[in-house]
C-alpha positions in Angstrom: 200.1 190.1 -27.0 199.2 192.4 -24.1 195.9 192.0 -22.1 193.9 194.5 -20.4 195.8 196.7 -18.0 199.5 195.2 -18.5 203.0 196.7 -19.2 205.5 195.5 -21.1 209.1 197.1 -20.3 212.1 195.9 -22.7 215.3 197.4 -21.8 219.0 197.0 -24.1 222.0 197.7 -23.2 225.3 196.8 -24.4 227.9 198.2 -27.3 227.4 195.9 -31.0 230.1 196.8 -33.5 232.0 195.7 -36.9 235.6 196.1 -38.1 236.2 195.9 -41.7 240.0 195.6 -42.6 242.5 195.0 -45.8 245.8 194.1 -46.1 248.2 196.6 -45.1 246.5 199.1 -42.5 243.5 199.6 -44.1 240.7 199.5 -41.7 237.2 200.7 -40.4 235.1 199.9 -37.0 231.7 200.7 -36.5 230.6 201.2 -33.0 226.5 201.0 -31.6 226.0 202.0 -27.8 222.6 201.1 -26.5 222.1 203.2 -23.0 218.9 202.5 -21.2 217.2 202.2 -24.1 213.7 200.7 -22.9 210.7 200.0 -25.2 207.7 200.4 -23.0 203.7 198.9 -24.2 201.3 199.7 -21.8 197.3 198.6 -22.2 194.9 200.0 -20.2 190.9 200.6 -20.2 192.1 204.0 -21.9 193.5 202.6 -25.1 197.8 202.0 -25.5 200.7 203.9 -25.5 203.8 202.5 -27.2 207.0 204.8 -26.7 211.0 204.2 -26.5 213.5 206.0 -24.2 217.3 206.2 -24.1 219.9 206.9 -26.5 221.7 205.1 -29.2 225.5 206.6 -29.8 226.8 205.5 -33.5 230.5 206.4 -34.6 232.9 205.1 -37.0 236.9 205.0 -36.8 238.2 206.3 -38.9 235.9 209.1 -39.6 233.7 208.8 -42.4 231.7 212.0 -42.2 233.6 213.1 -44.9 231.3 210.6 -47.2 228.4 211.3 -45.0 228.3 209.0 -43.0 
């Protein structure tokens, strides 16, 4: 737990994904790109703040937006 005037910063990075596949070529990959994305708690004699940053990039192959997703 955050003290008094303190900042807590937690930053991710990285691409997280899952392929589900059948026999034959049946097959979908799900993709999750994390960029910069940084989870900052600050306390101060003001109160806290609590905010995230960056961007989070999902996509599947083959296309599924078809079913909405």
């Amino acid at each position: 737990m955050a003290g008094p005037d303190t900042t807590e910063i937690h930053t991710a990075n990285g691409t997280y994904g899952m392929t589900v596949s059948a026999p034959g070529a049946q097959s979908i990959s799900l993709a999750i790109i994390l960029t910069g994305l940084e989870d900052k708690y600050v306390t101060n004699a003001s109160g806290t703040d609590e905010w995230i940053n960056g961007s989070i990039t999902i996509s599947w192959s083959a296309d599924l937006s078809q079913w909405g997703c």
